[in-house]
C-alpha positions in Angstrom: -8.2 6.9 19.6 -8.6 5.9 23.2 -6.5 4.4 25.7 -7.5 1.0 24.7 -6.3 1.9 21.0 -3.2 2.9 22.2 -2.5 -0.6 24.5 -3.6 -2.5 21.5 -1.2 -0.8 19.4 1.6 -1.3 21.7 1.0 -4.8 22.4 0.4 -5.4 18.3 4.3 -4.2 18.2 5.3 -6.3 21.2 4.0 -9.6 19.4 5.2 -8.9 16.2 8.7 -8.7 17.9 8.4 -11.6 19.2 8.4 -13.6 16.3 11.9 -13.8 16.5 11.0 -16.9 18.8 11.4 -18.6 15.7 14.7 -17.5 14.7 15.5 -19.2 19.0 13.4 -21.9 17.9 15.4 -22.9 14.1 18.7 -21.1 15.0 20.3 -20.5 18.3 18.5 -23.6 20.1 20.2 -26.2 17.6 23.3 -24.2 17.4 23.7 -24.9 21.2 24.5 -28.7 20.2 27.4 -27.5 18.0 29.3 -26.0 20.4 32.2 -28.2 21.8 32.3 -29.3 25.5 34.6 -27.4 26.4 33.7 -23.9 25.5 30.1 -24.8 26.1 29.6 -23.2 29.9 31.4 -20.1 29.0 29.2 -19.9 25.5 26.3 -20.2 27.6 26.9 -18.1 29.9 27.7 -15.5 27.4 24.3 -16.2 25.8 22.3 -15.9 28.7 24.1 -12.6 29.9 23.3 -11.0 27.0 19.7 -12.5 25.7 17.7 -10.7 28.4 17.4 -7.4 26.7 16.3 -8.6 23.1 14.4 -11.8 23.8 13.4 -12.3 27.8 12.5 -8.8 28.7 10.2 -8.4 25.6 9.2 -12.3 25.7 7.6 -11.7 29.2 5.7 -8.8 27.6 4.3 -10.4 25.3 3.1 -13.1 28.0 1.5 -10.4 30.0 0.1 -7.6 27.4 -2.5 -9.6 26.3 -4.1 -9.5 30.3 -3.1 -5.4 29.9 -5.5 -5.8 26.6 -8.3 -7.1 28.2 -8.5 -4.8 30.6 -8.9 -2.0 28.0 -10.2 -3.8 25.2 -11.5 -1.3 22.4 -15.3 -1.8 22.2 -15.5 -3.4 18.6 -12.5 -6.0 19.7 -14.6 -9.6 20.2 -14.1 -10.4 24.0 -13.2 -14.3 23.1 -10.0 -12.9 21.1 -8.8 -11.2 23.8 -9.3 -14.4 26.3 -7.8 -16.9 23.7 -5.1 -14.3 23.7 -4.4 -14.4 27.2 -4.6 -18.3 27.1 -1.2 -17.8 24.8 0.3 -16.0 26.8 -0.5 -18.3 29.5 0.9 -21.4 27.5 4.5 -19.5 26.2 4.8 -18.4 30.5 4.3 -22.0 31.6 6.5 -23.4 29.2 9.6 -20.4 29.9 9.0 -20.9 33.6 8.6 -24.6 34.3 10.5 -25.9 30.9 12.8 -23.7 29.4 14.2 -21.6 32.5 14.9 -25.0 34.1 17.0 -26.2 31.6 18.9 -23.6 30.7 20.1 -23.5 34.7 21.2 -27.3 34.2 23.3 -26.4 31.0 25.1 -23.4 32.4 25.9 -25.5 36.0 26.7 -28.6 33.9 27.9 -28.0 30.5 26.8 -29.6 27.6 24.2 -32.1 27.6 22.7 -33.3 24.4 19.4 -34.5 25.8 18.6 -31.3 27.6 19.5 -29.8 24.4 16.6 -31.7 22.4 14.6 -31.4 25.0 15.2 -27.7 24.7 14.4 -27.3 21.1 11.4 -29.8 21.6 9.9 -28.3 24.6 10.4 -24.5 22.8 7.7 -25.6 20.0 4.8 -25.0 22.7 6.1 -21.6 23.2 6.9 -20.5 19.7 3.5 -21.7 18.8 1.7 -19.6 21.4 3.8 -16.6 21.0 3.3 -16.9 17.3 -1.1 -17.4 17.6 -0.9 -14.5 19.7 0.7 -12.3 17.4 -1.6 -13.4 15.0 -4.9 -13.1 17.4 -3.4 -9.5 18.4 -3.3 -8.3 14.8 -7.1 -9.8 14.4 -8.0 -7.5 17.4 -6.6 -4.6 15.8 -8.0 -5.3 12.7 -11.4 -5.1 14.6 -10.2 -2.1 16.6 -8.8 0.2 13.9 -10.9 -1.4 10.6 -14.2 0.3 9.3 -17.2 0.7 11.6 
């Protein structure tokens, strides 16, 4: 197993981790519109003081690891996996960066809002969806990496 194995491998873990996305994406994004006004900043706050280690640190790996891939792809790996793969990645960045990370600013500096909200949940579905292809496109690369000759 070479080096490329071994990246493959790590990112396979990475997006398999991620699927929590969906657990963001049915759970804590709606439960954000149950929480009353006034506790609302100091709930958010407390959310986005301690998300960083279990979602956003391992969220922007998983953006990223499919460029690390490609630049080690095993030989047997299809080449146009790997690019749809980074394309994912791609989409779930754009969507953190100019959608989600946006909004969550306004709701911590303004308190609850239940229009950003929806549009929170709404605008997540992008990024679940590419987080969730790219787990599945990972595990199709390593199914070409580690299957049968």
């Amino acid at each position: 197993m070479d080096f490329g194995h071994h990246v493959l491998l790590v990112a396979l873990v990475i997006q398999i981790y991620n699927l929590q996305i969906w657990t963001i994406q049915i759970v804590v994004y709606p439960l954000f519109g149950k929480v009353g006004p006034a506790e609302y900043i100091p709930y958010h706050r407390f959310y986005t003081a301690h998300i960083p280690l279990v979602v956003i640190i391992p969220g922007f790996l998983s953006f990223l690891m499919p460029v690390a891939v490609f630049a080690v792809l095993p030989e047997s790996v299809p080449v146009w996996l790997a690019i749809v793969n980074i394309v994912m990645g791609l989409v779930g960045l754009a969507v953190t960066l100019g959608l989600e990370i946006p909004r969550h600013g306004r709701l911590e500096r303004g308190g609850k809002n239940d229009a950003l909200i929806a549009e929170l949940v709404a605008y997540n579905w992008p990024r679940t969806a590419s987080i969730t292809l790219s787990a599945g496109l990972t595990l199709a690369m390593a199914a070409h990496a580690f299957g049968p000759v």
